[in-house]
C-alpha beads as a LAMMPS data file, in Angstrom:
LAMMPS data file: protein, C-alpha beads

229 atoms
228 bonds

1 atom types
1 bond types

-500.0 500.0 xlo xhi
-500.0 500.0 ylo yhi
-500.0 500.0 zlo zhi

Masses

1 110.0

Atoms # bond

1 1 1 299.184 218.357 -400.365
2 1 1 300.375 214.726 -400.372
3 1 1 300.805 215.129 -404.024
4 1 1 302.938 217.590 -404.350
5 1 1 305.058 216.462 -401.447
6 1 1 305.636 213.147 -403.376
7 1 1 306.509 215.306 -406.744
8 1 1 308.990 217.500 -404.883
9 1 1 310.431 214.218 -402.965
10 1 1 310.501 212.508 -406.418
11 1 1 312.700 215.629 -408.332
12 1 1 315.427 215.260 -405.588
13 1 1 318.647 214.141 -407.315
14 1 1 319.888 210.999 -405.214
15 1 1 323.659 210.374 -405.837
16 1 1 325.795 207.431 -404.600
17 1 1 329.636 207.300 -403.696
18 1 1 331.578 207.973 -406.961
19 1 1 328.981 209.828 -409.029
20 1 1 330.107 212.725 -410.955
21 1 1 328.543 216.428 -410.639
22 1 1 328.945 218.651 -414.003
23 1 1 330.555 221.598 -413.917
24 1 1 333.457 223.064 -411.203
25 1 1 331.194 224.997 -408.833
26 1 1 332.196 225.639 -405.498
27 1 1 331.995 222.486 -403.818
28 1 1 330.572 221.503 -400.331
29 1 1 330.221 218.890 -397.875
30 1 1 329.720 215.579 -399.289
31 1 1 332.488 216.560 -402.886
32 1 1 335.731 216.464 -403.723
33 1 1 337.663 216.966 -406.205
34 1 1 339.350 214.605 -408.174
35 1 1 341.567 216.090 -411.001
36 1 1 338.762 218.098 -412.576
37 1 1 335.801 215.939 -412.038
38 1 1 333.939 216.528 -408.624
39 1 1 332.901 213.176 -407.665
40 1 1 330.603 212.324 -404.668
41 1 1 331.722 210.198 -401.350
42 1 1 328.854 209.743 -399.381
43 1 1 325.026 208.909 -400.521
44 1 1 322.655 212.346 -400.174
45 1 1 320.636 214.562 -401.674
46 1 1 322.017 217.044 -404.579
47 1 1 321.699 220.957 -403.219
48 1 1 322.277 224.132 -405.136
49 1 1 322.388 227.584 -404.188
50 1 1 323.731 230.437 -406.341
51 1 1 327.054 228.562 -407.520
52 1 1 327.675 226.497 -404.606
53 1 1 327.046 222.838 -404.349
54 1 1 326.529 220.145 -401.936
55 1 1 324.770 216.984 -400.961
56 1 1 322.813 216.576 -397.807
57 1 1 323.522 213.640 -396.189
58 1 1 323.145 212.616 -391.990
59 1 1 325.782 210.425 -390.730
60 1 1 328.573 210.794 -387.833
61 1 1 331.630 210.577 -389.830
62 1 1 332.870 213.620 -390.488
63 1 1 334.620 213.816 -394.002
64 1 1 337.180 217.213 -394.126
65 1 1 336.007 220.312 -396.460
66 1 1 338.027 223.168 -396.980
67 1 1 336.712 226.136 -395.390
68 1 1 334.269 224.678 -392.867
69 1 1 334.170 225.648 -389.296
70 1 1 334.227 222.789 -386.893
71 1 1 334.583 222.340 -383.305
72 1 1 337.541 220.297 -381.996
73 1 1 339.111 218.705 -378.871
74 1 1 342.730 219.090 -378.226
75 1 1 344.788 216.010 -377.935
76 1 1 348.540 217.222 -378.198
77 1 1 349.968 220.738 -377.063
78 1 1 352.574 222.627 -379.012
79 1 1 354.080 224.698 -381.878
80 1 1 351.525 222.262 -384.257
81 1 1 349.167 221.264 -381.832
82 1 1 346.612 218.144 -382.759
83 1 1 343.499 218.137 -382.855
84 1 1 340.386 215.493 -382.862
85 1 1 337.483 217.157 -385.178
86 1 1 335.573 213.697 -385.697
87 1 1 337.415 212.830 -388.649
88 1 1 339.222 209.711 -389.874
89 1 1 342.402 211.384 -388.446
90 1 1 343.056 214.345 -386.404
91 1 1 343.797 218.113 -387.458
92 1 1 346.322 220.169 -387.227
93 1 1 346.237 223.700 -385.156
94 1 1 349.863 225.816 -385.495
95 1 1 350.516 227.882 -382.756
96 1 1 350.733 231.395 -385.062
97 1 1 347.134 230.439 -386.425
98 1 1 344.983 232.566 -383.808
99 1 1 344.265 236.817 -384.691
100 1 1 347.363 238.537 -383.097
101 1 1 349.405 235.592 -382.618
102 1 1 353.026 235.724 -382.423
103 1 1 356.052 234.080 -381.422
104 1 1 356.695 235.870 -377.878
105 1 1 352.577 235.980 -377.630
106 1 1 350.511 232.777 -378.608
107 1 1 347.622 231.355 -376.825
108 1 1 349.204 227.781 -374.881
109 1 1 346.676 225.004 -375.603
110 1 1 346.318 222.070 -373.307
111 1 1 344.620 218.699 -373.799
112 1 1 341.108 219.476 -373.427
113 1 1 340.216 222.105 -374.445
114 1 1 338.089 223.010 -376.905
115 1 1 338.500 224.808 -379.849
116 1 1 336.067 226.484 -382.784
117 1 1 338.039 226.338 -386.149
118 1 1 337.969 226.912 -389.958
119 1 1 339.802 224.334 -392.520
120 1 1 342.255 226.085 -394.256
121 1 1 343.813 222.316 -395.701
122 1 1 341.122 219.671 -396.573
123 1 1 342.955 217.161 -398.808
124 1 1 341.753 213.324 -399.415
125 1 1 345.375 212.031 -398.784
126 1 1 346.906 214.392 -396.404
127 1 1 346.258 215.420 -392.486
128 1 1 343.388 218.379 -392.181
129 1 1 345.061 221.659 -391.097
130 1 1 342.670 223.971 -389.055
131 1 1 342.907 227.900 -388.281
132 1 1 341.454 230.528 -386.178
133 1 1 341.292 233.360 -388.244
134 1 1 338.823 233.658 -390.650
135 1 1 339.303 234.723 -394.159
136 1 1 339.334 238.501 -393.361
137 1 1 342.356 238.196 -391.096
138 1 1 339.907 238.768 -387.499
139 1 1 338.900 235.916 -385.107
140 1 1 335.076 236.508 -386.026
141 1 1 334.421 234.079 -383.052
142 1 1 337.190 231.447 -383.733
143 1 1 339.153 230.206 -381.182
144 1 1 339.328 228.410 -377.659
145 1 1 335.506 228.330 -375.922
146 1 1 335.811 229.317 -372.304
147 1 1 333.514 228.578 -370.248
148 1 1 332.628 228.756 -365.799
149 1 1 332.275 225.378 -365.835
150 1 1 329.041 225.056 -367.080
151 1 1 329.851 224.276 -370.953
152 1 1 329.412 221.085 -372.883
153 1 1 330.337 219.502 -376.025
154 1 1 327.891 217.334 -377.799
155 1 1 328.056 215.087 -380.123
156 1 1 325.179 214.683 -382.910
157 1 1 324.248 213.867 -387.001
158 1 1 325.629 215.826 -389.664
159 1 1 322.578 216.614 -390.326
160 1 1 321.304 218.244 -387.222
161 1 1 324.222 220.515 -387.388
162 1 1 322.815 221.850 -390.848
163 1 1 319.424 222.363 -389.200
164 1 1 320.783 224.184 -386.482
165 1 1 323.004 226.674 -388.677
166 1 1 319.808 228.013 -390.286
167 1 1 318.600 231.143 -389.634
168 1 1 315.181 230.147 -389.375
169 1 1 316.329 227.073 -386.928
170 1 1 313.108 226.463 -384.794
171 1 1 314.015 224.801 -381.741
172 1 1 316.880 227.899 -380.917
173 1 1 314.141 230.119 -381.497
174 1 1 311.785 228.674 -379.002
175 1 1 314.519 227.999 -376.490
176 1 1 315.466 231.141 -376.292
177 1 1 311.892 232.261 -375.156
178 1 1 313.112 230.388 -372.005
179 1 1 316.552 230.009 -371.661
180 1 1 319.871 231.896 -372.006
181 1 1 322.904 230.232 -373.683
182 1 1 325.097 230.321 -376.482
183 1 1 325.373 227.655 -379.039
184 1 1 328.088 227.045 -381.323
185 1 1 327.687 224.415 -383.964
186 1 1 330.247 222.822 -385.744
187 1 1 329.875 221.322 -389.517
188 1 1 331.043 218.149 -388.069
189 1 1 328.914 217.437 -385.962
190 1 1 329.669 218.968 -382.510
191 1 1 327.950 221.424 -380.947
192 1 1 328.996 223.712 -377.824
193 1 1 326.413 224.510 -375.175
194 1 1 326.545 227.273 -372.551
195 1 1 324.109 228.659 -370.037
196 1 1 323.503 229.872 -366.862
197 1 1 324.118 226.495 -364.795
198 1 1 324.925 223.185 -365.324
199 1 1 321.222 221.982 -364.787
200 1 1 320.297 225.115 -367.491
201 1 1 322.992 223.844 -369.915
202 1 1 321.741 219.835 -369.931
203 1 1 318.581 220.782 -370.805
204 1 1 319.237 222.746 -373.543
205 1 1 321.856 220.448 -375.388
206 1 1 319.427 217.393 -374.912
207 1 1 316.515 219.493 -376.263
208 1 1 318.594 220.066 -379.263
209 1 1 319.117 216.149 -379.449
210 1 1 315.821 215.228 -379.243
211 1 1 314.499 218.051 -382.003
212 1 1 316.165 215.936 -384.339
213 1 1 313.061 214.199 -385.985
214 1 1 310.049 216.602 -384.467
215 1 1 308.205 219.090 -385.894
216 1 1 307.855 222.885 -385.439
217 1 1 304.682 221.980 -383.517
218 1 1 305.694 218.833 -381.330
219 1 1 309.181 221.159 -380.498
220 1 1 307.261 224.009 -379.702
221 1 1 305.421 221.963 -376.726
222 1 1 308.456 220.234 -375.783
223 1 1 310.175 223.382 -375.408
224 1 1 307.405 224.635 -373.418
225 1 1 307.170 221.317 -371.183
226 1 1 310.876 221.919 -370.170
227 1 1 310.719 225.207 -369.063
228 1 1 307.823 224.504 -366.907
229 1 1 309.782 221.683 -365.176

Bonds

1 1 1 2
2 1 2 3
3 1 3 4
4 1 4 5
5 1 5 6
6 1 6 7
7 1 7 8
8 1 8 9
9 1 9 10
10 1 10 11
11 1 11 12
12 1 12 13
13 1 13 14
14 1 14 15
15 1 15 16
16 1 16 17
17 1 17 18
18 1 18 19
19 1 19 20
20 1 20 21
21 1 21 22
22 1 22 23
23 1 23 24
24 1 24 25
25 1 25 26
26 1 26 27
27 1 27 28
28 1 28 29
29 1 29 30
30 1 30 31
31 1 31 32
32 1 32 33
33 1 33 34
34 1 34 35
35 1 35 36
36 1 36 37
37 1 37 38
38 1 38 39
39 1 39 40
40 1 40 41
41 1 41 42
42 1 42 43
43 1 43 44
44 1 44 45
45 1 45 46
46 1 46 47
47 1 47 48
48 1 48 49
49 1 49 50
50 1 50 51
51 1 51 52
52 1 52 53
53 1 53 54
54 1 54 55
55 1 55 56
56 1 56 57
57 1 57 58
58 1 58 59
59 1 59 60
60 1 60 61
61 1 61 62
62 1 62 63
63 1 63 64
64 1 64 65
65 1 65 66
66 1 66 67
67 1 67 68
68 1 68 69
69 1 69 70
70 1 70 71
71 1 71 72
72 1 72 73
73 1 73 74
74 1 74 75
75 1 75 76
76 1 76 77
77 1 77 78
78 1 78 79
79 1 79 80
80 1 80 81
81 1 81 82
82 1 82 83
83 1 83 84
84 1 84 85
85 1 85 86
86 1 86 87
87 1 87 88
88 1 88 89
89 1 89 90
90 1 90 91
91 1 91 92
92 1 92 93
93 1 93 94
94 1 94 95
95 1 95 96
96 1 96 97
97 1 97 98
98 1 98 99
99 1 99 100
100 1 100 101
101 1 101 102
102 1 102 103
103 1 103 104
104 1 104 105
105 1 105 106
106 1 106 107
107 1 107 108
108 1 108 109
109 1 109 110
110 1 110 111
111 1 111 112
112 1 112 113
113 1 113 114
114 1 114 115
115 1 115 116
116 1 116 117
117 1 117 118
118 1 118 119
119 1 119 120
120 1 120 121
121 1 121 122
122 1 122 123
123 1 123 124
124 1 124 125
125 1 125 126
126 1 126 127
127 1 127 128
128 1 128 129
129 1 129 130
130 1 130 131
131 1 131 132
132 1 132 133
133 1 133 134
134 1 134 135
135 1 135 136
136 1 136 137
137 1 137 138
138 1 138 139
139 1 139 140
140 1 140 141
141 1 141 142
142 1 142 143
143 1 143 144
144 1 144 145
145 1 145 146
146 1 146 147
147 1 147 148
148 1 148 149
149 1 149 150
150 1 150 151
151 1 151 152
152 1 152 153
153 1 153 154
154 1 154 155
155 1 155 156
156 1 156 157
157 1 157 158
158 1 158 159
159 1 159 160
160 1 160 161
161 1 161 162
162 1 162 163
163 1 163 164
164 1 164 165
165 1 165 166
166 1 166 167
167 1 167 168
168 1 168 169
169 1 169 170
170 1 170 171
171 1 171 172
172 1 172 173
173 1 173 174
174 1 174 175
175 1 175 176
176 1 176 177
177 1 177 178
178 1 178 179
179 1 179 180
180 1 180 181
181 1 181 182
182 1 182 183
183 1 183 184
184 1 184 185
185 1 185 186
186 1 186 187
187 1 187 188
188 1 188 189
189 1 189 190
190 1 190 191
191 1 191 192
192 1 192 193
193 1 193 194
194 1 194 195
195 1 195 196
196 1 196 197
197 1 197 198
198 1 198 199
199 1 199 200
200 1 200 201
201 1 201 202
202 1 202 203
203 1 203 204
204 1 204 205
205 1 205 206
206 1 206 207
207 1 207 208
208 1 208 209
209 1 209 210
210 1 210 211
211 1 211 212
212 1 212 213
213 1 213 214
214 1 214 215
215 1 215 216
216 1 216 217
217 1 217 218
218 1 218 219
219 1 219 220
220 1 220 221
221 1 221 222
222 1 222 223
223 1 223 224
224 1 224 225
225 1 225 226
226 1 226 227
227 1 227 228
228 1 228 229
């Protein structure tokens, strides 16, 4: 009820830029470490789970965290190739940093293209450096998105991009009663949209837009509005 909404709103820890979190768990978006304090940079909502730690905050600018796979844009070809992930300044992609990779035989990147991505440096003071292998040595999906000419890279909150990472994500779920596509989301706030046409793919990245602030109920007739267009 009401109530107990307000209760569970009111035992939310709210922190503000340079608060302190006890302890060294394994810190998320929203952290960093400074010496051996993790201190907080943006204002959110504390999270736990297990021994990792975050705050939830919605916002555009994307702040670097080590680990996190983003979605990027290519800028600048070559051995160390630059690239814009929504951050204050771009990443870094070597040219050895993709599963089989080698000197004679390395993917060519050109401006433009887009590129899924895990953090492998995330430092306050130093350029982000990005890689596309994942921690068990395979590709596990990372790498340049190809697409017929029907993909498209959009832009959205922080937030949203949590949403639609959950397994339980509803507006996926009911879109995919009426669509096909492929969606990868990026933790900084990018999200790559693919589907059987250019009309097919439109709708289904502004759907995802618009879910933003709805309900399970109000998405669930929007969905079903669309698809009868």
């Amino acid at each position: 009820d009401l109530f107990n909404c307000m209760a569970m709103e009111a035992r939310k820890e709210v922190l503000l830029p340079g608060d302190t979190v006890a302890g060294l768990p394994h810190v998320g978006p929203g952290l960093y470490l400074d010496s051996d304090t993790v201190r907080v940079h943006t204002v959110g909502i504390l999270q736990r789970k297990d021994k990792k730690i975050c705050v939830n905050y919605s916002c555009k600018r994307y702040v670097p965290s080590l680990n996190e796979r983003v979605l990027g844009v290519v800028t600048k070809g070559g051995k160390q190739s630059k690239v814009d992930i929504g951050a204050a300044v771009g990443a870094y992609l070597p040219e050895l940093e993709f599963e089989g990779a080698t000197k004679r035989n390395k993917p060519n990147l050109e401006v433009g293209d887009v590129v899924y991505a895990r953090l492998t440096k995330a430092h306050r003071h130093a350029e982000p450096e990005l890689s596309c292998i994942a921690e068990n040595g395979k590709s596990n999906g990372l790498g340049v998105l190809h697409a017929q000419g029907t993909g498209h890279l959009i832009r959205c909150s922080l937030g949203l991009c949590r949403r639609l990472l959950k397994p339980s994500c509803h507006v996926t779920t009911e879109l995919g009663k009426y669509f096909k596509f492929q969606c990868v989301v990026g933790l900084n706030g990018r999200v790559w949209v693919d589907s059987t046409s250019v009309q097919a793919t439109i709708t289904v990245a502004n759907a995802l837009l618009c879910s933003e602030y709805m309900s399970d109920a109000v998405i669930t007739d929007m969905v079903k509005k669309i698809a009868e267009m």
